[in-house]
C-alpha positions as a printed NumPy array, in Angstrom:
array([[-12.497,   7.501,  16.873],
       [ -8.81 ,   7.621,  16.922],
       [ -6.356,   5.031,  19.009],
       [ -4.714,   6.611,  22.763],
       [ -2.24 ,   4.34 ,  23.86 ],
       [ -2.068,   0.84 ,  24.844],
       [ -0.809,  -1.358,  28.029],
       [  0.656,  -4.789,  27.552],
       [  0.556,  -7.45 ,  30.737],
       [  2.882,  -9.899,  31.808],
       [  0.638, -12.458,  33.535],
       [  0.76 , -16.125,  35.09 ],
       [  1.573, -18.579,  34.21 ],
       [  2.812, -17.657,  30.827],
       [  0.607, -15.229,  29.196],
       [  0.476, -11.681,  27.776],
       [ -2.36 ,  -9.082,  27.768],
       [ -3.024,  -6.109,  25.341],
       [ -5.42 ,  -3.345,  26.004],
       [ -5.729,  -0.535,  23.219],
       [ -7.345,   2.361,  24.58 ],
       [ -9.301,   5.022,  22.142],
       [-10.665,   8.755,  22.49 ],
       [-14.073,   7.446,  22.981],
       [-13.708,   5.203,  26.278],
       [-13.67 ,   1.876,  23.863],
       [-11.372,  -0.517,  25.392],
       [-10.175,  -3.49 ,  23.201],
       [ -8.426,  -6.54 ,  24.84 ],
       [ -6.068,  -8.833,  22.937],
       [ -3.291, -11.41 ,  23.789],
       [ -0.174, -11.604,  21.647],
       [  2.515, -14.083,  23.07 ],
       [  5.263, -16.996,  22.046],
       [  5.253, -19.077,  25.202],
       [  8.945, -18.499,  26.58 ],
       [  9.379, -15.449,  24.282],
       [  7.058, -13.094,  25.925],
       [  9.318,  -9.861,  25.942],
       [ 10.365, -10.414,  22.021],
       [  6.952, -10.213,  21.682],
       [  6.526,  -7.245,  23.759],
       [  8.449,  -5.104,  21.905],
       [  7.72 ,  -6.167,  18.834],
       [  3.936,  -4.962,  19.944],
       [  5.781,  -1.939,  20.895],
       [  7.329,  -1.256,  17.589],
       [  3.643,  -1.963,  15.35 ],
       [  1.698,   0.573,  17.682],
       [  4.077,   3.494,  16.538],
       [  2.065,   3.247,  14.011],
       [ -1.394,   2.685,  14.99 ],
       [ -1.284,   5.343,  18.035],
       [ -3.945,   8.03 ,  16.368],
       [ -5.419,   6.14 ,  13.594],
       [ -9.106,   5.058,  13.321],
       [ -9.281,   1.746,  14.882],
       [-12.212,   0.415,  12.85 ],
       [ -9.98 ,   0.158,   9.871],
       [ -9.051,  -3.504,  10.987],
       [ -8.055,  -5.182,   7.826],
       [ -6.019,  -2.049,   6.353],
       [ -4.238,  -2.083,   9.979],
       [ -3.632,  -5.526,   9.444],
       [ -1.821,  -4.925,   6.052],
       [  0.249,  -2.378,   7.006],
       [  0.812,  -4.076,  10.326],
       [  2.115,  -7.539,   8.274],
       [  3.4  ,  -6.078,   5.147],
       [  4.325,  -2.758,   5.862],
       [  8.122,  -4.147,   7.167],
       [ 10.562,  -5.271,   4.797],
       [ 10.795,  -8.361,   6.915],
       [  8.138,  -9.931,   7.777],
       [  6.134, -12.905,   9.189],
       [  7.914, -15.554,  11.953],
       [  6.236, -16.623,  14.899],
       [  6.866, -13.108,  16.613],
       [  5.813, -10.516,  14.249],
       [  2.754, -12.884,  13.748],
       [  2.367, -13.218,  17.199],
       [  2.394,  -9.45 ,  17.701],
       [  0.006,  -8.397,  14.749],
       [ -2.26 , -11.435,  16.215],
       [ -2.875,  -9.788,  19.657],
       [ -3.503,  -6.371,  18.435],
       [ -6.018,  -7.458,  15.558],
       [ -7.496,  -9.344,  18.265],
       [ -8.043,  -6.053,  20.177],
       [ -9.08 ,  -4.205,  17.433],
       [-11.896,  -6.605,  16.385],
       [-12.722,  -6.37 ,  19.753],
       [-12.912,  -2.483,  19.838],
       [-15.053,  -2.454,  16.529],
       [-17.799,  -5.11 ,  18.211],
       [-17.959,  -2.95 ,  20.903],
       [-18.309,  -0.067,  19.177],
       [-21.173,  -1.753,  16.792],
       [-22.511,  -3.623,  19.899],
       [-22.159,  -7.038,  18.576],
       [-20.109, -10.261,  18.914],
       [-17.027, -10.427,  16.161],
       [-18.694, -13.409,  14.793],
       [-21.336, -11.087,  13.43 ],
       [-19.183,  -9.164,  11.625],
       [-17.563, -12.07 ,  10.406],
       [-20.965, -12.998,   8.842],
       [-23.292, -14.374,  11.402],
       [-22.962, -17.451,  13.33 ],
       [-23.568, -20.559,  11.816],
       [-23.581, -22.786,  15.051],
       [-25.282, -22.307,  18.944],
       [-22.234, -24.395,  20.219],
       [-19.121, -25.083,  20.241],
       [-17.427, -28.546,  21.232],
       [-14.559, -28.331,  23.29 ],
       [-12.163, -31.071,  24.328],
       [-10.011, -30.753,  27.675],
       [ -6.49 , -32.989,  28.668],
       [ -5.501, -35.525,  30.593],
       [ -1.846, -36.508,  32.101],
       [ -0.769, -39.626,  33.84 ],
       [  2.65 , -41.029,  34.719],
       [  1.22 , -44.729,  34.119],
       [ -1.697, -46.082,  32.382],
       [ -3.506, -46.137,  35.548],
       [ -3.706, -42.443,  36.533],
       [ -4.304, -41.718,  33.259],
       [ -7.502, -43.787,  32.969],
       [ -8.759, -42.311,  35.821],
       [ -8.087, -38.823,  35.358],
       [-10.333, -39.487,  31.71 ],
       [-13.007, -40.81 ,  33.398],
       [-12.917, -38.03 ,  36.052],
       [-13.003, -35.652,  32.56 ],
       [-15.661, -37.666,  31.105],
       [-17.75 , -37.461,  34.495],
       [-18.003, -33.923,  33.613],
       [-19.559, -33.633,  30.302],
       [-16.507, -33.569,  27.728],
       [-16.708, -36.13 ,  24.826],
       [-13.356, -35.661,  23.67 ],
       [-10.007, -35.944,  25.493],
       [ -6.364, -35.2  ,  24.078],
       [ -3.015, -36.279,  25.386],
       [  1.036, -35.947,  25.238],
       [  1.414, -39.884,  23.36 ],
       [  5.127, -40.072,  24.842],
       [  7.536, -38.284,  26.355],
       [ 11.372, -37.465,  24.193],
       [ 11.852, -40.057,  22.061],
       [ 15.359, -40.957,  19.644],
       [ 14.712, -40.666,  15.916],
       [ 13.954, -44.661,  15.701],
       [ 12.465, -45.577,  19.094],
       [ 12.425, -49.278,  20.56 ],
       [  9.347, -51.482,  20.091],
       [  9.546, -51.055,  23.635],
       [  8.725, -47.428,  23.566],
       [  6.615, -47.453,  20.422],
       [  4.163, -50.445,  22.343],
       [  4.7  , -48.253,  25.598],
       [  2.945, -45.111,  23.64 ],
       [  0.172, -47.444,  22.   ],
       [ -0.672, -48.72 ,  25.305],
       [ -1.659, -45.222,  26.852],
       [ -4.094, -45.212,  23.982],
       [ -5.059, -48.69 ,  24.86 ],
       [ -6.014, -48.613,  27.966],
       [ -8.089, -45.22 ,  27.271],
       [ -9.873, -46.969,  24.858],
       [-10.425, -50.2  ,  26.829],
       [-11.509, -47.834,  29.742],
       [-13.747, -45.214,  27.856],
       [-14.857, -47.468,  24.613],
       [-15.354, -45.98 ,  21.413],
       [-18.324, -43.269,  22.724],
       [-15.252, -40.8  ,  23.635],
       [-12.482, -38.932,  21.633],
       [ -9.133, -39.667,  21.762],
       [ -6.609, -37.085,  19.997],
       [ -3.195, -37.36 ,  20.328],
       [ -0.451, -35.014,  20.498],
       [  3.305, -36.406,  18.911],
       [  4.11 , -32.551,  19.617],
       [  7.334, -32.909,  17.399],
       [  9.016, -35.508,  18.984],
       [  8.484, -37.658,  16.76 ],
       [ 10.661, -37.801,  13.903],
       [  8.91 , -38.952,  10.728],
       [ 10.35 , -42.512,  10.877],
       [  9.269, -42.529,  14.485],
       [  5.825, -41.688,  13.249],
       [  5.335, -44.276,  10.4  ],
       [  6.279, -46.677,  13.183],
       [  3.905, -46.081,  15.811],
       [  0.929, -45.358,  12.887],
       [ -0.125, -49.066,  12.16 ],
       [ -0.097, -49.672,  16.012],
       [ -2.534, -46.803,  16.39 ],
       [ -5.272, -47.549,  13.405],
       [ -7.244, -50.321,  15.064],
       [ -7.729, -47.469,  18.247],
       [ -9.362, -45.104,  15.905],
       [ -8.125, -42.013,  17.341],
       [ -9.932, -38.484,  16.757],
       [ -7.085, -37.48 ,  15.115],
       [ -2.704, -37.217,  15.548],
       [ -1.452, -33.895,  15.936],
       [  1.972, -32.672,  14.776],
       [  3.411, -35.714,  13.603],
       [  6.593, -34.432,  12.569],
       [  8.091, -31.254,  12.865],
       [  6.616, -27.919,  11.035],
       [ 10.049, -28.138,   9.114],
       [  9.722, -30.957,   7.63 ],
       [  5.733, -30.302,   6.499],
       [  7.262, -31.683,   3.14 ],
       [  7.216, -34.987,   4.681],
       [  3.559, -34.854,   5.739],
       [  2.168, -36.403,   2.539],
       [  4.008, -39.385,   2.914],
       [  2.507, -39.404,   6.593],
       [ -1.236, -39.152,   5.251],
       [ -0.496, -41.28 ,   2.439],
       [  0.259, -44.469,   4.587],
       [ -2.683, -44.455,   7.412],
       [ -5.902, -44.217,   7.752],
       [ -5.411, -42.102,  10.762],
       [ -7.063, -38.14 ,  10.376],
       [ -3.455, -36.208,  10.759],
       [ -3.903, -32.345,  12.046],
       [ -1.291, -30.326,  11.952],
       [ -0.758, -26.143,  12.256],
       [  0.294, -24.775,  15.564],
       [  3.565, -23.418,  14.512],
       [  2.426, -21.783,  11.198],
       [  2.064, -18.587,  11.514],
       [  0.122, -16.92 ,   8.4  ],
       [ -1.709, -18.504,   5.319],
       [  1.379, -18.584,   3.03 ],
       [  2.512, -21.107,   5.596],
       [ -0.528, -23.195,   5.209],
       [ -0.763, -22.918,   1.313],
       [  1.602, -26.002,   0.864],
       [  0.16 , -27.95 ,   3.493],
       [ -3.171, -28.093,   2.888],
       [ -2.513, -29.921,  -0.125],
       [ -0.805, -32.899,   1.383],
       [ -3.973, -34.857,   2.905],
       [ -4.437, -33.215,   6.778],
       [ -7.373, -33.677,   7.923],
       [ -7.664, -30.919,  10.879],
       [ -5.237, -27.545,  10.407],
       [ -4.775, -26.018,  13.513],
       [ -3.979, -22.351,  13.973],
       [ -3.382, -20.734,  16.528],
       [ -5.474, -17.064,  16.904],
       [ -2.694, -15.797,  19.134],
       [  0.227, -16.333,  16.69 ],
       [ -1.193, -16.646,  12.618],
       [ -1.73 , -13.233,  12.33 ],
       [ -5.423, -13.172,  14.707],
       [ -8.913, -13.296,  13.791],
       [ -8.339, -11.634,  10.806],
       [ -5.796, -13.814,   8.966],
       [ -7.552, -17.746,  11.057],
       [-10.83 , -16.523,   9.16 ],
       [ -8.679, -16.619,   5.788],
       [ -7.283, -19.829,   6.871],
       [-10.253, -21.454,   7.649],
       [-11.593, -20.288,   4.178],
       [ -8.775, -22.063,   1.949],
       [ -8.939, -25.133,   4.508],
       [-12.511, -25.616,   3.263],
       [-11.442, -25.569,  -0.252],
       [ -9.601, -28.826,   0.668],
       [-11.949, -30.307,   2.832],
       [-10.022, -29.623,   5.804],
       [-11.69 , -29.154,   9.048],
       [-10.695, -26.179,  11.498],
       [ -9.55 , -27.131,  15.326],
       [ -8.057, -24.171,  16.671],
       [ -4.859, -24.452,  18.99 ],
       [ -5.357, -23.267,  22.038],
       [ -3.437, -23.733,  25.083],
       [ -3.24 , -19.971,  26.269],
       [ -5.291, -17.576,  27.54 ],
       [ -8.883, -16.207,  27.93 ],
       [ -8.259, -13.771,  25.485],
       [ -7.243, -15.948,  22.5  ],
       [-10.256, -18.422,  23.963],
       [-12.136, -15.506,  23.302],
       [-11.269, -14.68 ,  20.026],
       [-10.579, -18.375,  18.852],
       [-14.687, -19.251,  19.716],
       [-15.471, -15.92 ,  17.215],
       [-14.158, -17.883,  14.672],
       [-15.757, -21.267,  15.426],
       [-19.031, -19.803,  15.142],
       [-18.54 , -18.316,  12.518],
       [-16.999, -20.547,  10.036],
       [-18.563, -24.151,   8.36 ],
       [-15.766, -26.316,   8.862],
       [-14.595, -25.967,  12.475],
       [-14.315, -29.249,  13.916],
       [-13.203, -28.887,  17.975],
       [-11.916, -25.711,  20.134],
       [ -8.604, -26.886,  22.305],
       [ -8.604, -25.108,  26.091],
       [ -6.494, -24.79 ,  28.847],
       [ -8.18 , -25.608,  31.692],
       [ -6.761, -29.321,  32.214],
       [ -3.643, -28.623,  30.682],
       [ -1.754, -28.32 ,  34.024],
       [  1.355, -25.944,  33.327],
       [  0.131, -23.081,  35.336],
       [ -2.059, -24.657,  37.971],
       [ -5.475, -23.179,  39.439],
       [ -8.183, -22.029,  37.363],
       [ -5.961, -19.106,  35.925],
       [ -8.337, -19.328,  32.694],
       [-11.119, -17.797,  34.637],
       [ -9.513, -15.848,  37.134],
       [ -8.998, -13.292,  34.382],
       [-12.842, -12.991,  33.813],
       [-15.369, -10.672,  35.31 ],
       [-17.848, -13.075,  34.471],
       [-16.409, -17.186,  34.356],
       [-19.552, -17.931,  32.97 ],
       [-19.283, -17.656,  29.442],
       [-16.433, -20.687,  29.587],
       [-19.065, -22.148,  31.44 ],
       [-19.026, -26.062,  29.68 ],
       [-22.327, -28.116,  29.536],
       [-21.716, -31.805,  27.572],
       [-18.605, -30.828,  26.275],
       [-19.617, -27.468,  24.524],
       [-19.517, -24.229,  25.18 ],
       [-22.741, -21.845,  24.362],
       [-22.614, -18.901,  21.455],
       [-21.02 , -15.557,  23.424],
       [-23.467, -12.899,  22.9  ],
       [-21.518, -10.373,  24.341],
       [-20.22 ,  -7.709,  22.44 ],
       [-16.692,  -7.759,  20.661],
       [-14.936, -10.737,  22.374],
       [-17.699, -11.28 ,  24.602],
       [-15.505, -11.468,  27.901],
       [-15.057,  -8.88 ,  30.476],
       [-11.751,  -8.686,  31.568],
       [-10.848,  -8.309,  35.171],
       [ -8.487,  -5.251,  35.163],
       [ -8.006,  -5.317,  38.917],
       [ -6.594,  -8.936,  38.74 ],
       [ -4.733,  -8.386,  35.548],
       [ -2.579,  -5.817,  36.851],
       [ -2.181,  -7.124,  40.386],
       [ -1.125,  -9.969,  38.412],
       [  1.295,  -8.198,  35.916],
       [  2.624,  -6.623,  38.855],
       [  4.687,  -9.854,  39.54 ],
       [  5.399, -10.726,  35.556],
       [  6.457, -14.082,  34.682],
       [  9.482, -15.161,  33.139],
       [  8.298, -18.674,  31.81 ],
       [ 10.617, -20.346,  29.493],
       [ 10.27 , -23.517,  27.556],
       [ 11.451, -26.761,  29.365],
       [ 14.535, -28.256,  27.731],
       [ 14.568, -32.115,  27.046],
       [ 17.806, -33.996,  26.668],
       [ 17.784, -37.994,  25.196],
       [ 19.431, -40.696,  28.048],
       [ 22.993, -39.725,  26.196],
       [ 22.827, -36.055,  26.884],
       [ 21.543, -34.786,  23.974],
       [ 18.869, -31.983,  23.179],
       [ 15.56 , -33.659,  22.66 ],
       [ 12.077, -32.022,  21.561],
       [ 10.027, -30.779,  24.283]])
């Protein structure tokens, strides 16, 4: 079986699509994409399948070391994010062709489900509340959410007792039978952080995510070090070189992301060296059916995943765009917070060609908000 060609998809709200075709009418699907740097991305797909046009796609993890080492530059979030949609599409290509689920070949699944956890939003305490108990009214047990909006290095006890109190009045409104995680997403600078920490132990949240900046990761010791809190960190690390370091300080959760470290290939290897340091696995996720896809391969097939993120909730595109994609919705379908095994084979999803392309007909050109501090400033988004 030898590799054809390949299309690439420029889809709402802020996605990209791969399809590699091959001489034998096996399709493979995959989704490589930096939110607001779509068309880097593009043609740095472009550039890798030069070389994989007329080679054997079975040959996934050779691909994948030509594909990440075979530059004299390498790694970054778009060359990761490149190699991770098309290893994504070549795993699925070889389940197809074997007529099993990736997680099979990954070893066999050593779960039936999969927890998921959805968001929530609310510009005060009270339509937050009630958007989590709308949530929790349909089966999920764990919720995640933004803790505060752009924020100075050293924030006012107003602001810091602002943020607690959006955890607060979950809490008060849910009790401790649901999961709270919480999302600093960078803006909070590592002072900022060890601030709003104490205020935060007595809620007992699931766990904090990215509580400083990916470069500053030196600084996340001295994070886990001081709370009690589990810290999870991940999403902008892009290969396991990237993790090596971290792991070591004391995360709890590492989080990466199947569309941009490097696909299924190089999260499996992740999830591996996690597990020598008792680090559990939680998958970032706010894309695409696709990287759902291939993100739930790896949660059932490794021991230490903890929680699959989704983006149905997450309210930047609007609609059900998720499933829209899908021949078949129903393997997203979510019962009690979890999502049942895919038998299907490769990524088990069918994707909707018809709507993909009617779709990429229109491509998007969706760019990162900018955030600027009360004085003008650039603040994290």
């Amino acid at each position: 079986m030898k590799i054809l060609g390949y299309e690439t998809f420029l889809v709402a709200p802020r996605w990209q699509f791969l399809r590699i075709d091959t001489d034998e009418g096996i399709s493979g699907w995959g989704e490589p994409i930096v939110e607001g740097r779509a068309e880097a991305v593009q043609g740095a797909v472009a550039a890798l399948m030069e070389y994989l046009v007329g080679t054997d796609p079975l040959r996934v993890e050779e691909h994948w070391q030509v594909m990440a080492k075979g530059g004299f530059y390498r790694g970054g979030p778009v060359l990761s994010s490149a190699l991770a949609g098309i290893d994504q599409a070549l795993w699925d290509i070889k389940g197809r062709y074997h007529g099993v689920p990736v997680h099979e070949l990954l070893g066999g699944p050593v779960r039936e489900r999969a927890r998921m956890y959805t968001w929530v939003h609310g510009r005060d305490n009270a339509e937050l509340v009630d958007q989590a108990q709308a949530k929790v009214a349909k089966g999920f047990t764990a919720l995640k959410l933004n803790l505060s909006e752009a924020l100075p290095p050293i924030p006012s006890a107003a602001q810091l007792r602002a943020a607690a109190s959006r955890v607060e009045a979950l809490r008060g409104a849910l009790g401790d039978g649901i999961d709270i995680a919480l999302d600093l997403h960078g803006r909070f600078s590592t002072t900022a952080t060890r601030q709003i920490l104490p205020l935060l132990e007595p809620l007992l949240p699931m766990f904090i995510e990215e509580p400083v900046l990916p470069e500053f990761s030196r600084d996340l010791r001295r994070i886990t070090e001081s709370t009690s809190i589990p810290i999870a960190t991940g999403e902008r690390l892009f290969s396991r070189w990237d993790f090596r370091d971290v792991l070591t300080t004391g995360i709890a959760v590492a989080q990466p992301d199947i569309s941009h470290a490097g696909g299924i290939s190089e999260v499996r290897r992740i999830a591996a060296m996690a597990e020598m340091y008792d680090v559990s696995v939680a998958p970032h996720c706010p894309l695409g059916p696709i990287t759902l896809a291939a993100s739930l391969q790896i949660d059932f097939a490794i021991p230490n995943f903890l929680i699959q993120e989704q983006s149905l909730g997450i309210e930047y595109g609007g609609g059900n765009a998720l499933l829209d994609y899908l021949v078949d919705p129903e393997v997203f379908a979510f019962t009690d917070g979890h999502v049942a095994r895919p038998t299907g084979p490769g990524l088990g999803i069918e994707v909707n060609e018809d709507v993909v392309r009617a779709a990429a007909a229109e491509p998007h050109r969706w760019r990162s908000p900018v955030f600027r501090h009360d004085d003008g400033s650039f603040a994290e988004w």
